[in-house]
PyMOL Python script that loads the backbone (N, CA, C, O; Angstrom):
from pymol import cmd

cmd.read_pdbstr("""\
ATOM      1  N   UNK A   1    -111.866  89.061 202.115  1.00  0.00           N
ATOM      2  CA  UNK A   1    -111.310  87.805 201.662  1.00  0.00           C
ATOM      3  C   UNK A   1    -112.451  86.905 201.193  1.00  0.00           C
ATOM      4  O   UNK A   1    -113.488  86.906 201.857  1.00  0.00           O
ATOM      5  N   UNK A   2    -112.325  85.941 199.833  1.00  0.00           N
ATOM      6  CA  UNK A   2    -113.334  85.153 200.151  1.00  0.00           C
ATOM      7  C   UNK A   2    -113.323  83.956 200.555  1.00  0.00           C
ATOM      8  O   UNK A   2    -112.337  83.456 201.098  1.00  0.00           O
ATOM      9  N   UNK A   3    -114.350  83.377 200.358  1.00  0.00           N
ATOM     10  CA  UNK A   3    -114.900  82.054 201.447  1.00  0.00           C
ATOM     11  C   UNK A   3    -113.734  81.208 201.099  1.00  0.00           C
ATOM     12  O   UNK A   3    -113.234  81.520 200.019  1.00  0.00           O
ATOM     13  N   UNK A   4    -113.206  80.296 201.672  1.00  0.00           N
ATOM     14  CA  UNK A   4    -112.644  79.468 201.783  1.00  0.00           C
ATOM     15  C   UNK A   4    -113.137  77.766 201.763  1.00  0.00           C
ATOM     16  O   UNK A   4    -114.110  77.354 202.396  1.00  0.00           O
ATOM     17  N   UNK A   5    -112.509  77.158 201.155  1.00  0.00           N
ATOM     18  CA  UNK A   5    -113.000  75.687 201.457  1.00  0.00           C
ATOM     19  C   UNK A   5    -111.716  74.828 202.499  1.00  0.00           C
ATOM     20  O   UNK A   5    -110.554  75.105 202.202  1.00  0.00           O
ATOM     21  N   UNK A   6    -111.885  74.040 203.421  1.00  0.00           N
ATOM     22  CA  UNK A   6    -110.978  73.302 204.860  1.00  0.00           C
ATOM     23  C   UNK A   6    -111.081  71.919 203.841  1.00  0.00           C
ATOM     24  O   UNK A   6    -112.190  71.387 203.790  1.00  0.00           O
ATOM     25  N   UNK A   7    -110.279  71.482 203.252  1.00  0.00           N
ATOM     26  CA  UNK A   7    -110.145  69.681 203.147  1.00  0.00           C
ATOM     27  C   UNK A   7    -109.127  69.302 204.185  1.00  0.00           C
ATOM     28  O   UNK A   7    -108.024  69.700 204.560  1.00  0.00           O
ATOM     29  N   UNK A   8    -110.407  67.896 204.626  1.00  0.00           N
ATOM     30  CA  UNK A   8    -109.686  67.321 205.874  1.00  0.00           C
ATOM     31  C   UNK A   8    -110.030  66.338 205.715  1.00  0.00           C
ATOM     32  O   UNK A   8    -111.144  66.255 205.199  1.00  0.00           O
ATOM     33  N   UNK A   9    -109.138  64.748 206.129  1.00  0.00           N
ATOM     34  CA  UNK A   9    -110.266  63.718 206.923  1.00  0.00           C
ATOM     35  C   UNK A   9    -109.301  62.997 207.896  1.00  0.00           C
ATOM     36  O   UNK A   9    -108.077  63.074 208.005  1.00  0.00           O
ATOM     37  N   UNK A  10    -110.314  62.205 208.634  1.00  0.00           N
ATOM     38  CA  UNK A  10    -109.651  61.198 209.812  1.00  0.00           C
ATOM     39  C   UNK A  10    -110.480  60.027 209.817  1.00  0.00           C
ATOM     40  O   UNK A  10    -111.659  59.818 209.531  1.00  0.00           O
ATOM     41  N   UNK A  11    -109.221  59.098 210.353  1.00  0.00           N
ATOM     42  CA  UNK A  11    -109.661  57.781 210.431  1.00  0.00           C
ATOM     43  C   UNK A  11    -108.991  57.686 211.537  1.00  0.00           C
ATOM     44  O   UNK A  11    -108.003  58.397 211.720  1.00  0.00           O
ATOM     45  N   UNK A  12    -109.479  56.667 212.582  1.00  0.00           N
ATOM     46  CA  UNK A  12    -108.635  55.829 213.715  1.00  0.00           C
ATOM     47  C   UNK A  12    -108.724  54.408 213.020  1.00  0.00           C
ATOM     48  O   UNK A  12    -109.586  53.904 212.300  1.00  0.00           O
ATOM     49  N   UNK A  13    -107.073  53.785 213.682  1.00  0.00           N
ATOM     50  CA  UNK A  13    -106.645  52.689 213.135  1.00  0.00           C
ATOM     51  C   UNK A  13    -106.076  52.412 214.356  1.00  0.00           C
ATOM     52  O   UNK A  13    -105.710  53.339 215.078  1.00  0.00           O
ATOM     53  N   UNK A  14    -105.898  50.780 214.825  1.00  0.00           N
ATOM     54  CA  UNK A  14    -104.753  50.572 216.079  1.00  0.00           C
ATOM     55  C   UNK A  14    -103.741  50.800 215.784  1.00  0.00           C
ATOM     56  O   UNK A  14    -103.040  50.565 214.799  1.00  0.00           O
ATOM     57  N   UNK A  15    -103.597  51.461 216.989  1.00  0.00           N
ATOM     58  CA  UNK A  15    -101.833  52.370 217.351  1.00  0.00           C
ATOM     59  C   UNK A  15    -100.982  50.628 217.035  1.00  0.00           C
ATOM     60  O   UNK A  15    -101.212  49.436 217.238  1.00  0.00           O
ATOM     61  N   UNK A  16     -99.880  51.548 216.401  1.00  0.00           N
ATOM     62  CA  UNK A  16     -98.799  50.848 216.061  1.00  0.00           C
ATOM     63  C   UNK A  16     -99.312  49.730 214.381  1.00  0.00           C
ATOM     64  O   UNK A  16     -98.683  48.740 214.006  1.00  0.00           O
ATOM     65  N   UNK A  17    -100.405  50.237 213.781  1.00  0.00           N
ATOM     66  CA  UNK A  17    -100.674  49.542 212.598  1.00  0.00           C
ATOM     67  C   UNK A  17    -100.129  50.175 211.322  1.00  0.00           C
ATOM     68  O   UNK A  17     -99.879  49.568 210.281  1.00  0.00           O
ATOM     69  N   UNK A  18     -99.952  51.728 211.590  1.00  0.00           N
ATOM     70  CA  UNK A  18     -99.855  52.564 210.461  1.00  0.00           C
ATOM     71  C   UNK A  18     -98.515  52.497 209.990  1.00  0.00           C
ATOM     72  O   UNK A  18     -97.693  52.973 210.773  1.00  0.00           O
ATOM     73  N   UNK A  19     -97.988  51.953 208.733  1.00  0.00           N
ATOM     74  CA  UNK A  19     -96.520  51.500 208.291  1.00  0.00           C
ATOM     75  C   UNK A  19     -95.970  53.312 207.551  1.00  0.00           C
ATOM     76  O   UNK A  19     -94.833  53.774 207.652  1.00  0.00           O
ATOM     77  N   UNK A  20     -97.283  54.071 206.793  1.00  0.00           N
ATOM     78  CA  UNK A  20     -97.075  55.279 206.472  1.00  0.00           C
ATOM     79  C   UNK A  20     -98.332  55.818 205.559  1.00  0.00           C
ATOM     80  O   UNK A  20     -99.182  55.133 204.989  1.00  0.00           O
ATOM     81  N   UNK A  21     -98.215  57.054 205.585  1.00  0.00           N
ATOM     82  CA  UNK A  21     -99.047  57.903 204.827  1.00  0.00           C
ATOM     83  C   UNK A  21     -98.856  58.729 203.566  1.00  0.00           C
ATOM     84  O   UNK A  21     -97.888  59.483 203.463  1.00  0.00           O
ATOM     85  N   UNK A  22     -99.681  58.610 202.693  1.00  0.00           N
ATOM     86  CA  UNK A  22     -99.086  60.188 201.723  1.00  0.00           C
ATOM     87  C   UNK A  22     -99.921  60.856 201.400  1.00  0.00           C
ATOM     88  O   UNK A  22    -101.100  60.549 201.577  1.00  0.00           O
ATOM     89  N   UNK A  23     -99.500  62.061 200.782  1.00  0.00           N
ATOM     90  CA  UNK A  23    -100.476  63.056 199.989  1.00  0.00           C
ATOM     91  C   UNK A  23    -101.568  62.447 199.854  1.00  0.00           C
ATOM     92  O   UNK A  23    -101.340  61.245 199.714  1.00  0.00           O
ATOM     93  N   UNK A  24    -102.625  62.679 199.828  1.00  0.00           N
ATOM     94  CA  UNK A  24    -103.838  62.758 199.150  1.00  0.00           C
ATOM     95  C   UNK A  24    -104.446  63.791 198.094  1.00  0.00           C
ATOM     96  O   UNK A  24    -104.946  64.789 198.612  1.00  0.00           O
ATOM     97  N   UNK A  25    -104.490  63.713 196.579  1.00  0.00           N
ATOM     98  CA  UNK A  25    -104.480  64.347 195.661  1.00  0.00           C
ATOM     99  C   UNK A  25    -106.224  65.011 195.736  1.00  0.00           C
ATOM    100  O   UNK A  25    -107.176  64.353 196.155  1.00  0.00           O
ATOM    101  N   UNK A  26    -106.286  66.127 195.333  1.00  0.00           N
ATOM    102  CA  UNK A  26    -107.535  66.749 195.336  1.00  0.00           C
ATOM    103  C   UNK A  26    -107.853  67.645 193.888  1.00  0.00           C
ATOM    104  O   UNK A  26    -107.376  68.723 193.533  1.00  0.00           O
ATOM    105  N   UNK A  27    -108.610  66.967 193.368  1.00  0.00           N
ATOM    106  CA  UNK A  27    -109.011  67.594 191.713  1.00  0.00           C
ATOM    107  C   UNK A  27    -109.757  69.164 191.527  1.00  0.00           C
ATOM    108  O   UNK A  27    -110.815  69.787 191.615  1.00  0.00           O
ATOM    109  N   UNK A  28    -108.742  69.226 191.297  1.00  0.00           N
ATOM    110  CA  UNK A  28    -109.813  71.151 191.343  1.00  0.00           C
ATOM    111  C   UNK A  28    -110.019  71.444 190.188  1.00  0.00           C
ATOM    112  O   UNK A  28    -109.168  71.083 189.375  1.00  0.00           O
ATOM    113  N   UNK A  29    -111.579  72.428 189.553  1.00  0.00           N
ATOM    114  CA  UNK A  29    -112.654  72.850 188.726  1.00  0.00           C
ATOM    115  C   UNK A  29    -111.688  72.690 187.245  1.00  0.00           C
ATOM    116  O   UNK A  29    -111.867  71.913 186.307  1.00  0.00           O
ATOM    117  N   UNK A  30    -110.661  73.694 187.431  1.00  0.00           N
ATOM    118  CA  UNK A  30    -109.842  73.842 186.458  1.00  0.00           C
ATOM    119  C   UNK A  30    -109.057  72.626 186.428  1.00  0.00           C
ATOM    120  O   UNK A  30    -108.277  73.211 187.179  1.00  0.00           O
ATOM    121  N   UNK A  31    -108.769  72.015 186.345  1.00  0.00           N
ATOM    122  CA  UNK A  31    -107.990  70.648 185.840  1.00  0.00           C
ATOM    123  C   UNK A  31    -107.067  70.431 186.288  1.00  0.00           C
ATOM    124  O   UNK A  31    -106.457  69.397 186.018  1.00  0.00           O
ATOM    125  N   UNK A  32    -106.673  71.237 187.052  1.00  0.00           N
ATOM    126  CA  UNK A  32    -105.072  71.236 187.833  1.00  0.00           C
ATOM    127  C   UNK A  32    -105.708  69.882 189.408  1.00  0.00           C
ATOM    128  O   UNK A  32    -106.872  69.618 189.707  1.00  0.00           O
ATOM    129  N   UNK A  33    -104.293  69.283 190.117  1.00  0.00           N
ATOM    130  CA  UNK A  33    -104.333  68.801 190.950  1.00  0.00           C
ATOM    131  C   UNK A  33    -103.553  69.202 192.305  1.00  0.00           C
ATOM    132  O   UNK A  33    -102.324  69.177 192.242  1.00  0.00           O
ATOM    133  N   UNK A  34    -104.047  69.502 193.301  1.00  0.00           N
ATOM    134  CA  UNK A  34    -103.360  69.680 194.501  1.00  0.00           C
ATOM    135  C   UNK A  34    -103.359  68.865 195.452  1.00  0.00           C
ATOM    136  O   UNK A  34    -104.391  68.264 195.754  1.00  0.00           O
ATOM    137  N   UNK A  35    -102.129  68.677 196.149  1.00  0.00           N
ATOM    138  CA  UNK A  35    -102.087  67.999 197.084  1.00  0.00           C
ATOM    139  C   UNK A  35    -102.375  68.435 198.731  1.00  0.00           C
ATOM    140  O   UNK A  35    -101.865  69.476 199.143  1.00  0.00           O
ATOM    141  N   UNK A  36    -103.128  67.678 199.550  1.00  0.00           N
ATOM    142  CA  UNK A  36    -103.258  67.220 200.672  1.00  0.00           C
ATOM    143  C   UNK A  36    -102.253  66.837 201.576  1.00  0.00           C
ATOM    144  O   UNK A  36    -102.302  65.618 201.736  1.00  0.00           O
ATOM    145  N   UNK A  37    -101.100  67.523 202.427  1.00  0.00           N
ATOM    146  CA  UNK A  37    -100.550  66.517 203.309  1.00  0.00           C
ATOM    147  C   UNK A  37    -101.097  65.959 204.440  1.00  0.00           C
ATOM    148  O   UNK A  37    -101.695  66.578 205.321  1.00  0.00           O
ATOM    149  N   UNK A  38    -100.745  64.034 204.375  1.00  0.00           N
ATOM    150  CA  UNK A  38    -101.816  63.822 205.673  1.00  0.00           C
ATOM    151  C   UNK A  38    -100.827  63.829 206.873  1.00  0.00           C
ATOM    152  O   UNK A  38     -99.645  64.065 206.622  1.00  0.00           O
ATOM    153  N   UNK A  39    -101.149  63.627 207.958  1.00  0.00           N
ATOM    154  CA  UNK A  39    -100.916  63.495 209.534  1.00  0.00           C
ATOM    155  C   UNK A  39    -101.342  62.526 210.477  1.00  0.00           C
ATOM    156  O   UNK A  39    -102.530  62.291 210.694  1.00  0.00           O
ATOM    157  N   UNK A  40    -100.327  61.917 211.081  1.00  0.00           N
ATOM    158  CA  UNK A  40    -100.519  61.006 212.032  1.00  0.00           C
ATOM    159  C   UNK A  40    -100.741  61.831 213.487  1.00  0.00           C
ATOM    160  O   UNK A  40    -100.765  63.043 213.699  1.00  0.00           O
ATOM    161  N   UNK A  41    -100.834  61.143 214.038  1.00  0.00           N
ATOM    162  CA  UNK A  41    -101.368  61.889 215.611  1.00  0.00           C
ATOM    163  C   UNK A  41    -101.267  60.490 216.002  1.00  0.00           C
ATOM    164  O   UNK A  41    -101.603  59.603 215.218  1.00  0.00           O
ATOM    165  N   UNK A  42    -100.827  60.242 217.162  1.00  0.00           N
ATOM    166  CA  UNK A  42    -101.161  59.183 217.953  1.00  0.00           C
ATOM    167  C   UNK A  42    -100.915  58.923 219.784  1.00  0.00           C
ATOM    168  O   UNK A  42    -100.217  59.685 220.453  1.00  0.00           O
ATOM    169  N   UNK A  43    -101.374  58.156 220.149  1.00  0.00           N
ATOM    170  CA  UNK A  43    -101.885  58.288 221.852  1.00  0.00           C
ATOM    171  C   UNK A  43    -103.388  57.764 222.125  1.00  0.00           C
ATOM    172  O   UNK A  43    -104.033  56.861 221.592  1.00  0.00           O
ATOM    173  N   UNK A  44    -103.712  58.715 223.205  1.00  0.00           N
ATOM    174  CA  UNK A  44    -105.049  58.404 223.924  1.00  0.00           C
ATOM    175  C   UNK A  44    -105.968  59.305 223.187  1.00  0.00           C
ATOM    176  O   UNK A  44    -105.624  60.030 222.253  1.00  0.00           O
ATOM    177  N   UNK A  45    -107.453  59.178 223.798  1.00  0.00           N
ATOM    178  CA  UNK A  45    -107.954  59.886 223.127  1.00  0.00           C
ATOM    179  C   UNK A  45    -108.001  61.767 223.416  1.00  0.00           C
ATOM    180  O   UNK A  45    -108.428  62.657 222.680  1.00  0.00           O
ATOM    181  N   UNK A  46    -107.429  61.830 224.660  1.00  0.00           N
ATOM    182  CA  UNK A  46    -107.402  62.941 225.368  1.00  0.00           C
ATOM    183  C   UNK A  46    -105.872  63.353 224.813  1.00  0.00           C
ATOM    184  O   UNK A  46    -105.883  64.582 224.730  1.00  0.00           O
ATOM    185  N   UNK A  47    -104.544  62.836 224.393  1.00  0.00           N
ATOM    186  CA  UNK A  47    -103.959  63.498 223.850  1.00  0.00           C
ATOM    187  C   UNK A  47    -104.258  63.595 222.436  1.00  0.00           C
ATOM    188  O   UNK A  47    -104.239  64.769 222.068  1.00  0.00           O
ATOM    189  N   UNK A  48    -104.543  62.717 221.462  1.00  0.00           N
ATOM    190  CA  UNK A  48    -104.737  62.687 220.040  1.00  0.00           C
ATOM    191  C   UNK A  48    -105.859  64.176 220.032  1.00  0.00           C
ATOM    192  O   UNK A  48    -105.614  64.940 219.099  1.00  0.00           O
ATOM    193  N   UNK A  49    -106.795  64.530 220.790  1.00  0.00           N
ATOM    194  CA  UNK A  49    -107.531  65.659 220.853  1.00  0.00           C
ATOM    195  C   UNK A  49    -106.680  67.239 220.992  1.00  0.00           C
ATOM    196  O   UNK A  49    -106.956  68.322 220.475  1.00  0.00           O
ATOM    197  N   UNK A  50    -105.437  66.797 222.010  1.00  0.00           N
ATOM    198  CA  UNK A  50    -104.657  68.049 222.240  1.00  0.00           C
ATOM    199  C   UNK A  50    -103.826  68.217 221.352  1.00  0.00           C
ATOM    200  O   UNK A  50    -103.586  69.379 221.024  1.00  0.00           O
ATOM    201  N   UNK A  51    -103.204  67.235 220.757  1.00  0.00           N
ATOM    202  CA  UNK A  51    -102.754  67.250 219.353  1.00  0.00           C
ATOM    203  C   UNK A  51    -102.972  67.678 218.292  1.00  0.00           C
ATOM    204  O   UNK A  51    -102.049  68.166 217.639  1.00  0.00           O
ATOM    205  N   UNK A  52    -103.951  67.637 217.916  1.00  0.00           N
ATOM    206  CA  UNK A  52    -105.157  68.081 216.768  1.00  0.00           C
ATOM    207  C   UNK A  52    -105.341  69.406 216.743  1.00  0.00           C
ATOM    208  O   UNK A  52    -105.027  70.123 215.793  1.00  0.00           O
ATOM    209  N   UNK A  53    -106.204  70.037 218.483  1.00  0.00           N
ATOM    210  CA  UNK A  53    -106.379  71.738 218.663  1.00  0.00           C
ATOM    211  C   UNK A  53    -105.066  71.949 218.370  1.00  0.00           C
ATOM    212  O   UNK A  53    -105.168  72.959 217.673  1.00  0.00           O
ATOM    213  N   UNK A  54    -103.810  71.677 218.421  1.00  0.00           N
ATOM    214  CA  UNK A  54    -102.041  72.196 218.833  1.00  0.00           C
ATOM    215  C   UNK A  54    -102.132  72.809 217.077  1.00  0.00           C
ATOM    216  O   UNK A  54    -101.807  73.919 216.653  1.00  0.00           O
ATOM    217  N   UNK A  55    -102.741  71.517 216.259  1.00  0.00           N
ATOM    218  CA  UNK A  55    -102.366  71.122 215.027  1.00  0.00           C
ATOM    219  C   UNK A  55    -102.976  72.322 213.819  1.00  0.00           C
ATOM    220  O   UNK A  55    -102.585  72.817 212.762  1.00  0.00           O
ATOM    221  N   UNK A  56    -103.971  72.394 214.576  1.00  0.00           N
ATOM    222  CA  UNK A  56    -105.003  73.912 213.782  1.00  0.00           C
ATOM    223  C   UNK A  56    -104.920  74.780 214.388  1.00  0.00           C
ATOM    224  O   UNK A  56    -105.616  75.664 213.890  1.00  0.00           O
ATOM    225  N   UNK A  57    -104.419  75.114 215.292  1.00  0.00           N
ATOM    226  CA  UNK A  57    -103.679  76.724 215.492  1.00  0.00           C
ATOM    227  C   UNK A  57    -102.580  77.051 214.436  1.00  0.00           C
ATOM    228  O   UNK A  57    -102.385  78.042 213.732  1.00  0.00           O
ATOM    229  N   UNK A  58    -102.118  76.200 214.537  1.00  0.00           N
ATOM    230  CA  UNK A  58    -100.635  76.092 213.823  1.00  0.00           C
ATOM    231  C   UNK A  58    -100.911  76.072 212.223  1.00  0.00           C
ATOM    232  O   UNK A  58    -100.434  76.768 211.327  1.00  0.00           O
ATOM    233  N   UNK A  59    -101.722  75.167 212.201  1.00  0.00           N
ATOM    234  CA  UNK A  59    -102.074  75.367 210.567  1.00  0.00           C
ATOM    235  C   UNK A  59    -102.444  76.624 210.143  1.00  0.00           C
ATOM    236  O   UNK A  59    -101.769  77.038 209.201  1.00  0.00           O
ATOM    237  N   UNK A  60    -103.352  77.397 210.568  1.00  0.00           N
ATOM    238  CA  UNK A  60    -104.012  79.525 210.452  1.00  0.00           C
ATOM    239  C   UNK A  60    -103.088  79.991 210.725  1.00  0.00           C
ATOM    240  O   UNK A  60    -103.041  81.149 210.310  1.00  0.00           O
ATOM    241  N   UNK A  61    -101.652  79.480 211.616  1.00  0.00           N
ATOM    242  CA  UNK A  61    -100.718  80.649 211.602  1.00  0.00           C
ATOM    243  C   UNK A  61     -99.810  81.087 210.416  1.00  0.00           C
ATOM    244  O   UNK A  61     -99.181  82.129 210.235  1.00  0.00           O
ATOM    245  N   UNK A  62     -99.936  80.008 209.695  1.00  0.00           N
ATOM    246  CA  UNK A  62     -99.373  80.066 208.669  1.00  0.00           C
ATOM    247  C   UNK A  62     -99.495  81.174 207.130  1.00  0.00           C
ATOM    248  O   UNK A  62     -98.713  81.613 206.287  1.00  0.00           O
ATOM    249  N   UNK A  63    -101.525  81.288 207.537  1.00  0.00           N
ATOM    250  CA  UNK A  63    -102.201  82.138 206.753  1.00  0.00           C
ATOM    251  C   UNK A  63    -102.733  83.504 207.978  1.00  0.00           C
ATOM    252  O   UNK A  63    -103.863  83.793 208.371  1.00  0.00           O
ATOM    253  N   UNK A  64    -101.658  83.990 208.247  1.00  0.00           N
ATOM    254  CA  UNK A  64    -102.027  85.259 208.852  1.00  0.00           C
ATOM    255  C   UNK A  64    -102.872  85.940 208.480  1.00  0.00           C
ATOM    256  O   UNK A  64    -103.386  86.766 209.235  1.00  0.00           O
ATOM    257  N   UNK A  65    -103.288  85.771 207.097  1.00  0.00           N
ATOM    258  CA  UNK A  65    -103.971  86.890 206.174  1.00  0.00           C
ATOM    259  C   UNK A  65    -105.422  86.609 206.148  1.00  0.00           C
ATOM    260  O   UNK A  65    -106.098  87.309 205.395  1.00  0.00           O
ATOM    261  N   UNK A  66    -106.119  85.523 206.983  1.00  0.00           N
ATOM    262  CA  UNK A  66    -106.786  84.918 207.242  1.00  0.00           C
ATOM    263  C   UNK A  66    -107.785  85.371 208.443  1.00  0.00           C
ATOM    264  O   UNK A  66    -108.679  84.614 208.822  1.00  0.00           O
TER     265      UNK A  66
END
""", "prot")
cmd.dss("prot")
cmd.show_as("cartoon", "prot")
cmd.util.cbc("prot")
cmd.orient("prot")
């Protein structure tokens, strides 16, 4: 298989500020655009962490082929 590129990012904001999120668009070589879906997580910092590992298992299961 080859290499792969992970787009990700995070920000913390105070709980209960976030009204909503969207896509984040990502420009690729060839001219085409793909989208990013983003994710909320929210809690402490010890669940927002168990959340996250829960969150990237789940994301590779998707690409078995991986």
């Amino acid at each position: 298989m080859a290499d792969l590129t992970l787009v990700y990012g995070m920000r913390l904001l105070p709980a209960g500020e976030v009204a909503g999120v969207q896509a984040a668009p990502v420009a690729l070589k060839n001219g085409n655009e793909a989208q990013v879906t983003m994710h909320i997580l929210e809690g402490s910092r010890e669940q927002i962490e168990a959340q996250l590992r829960l969150s990237i298992d789940a994301f590779f299961d998707f690409y078995p082929e991986i």
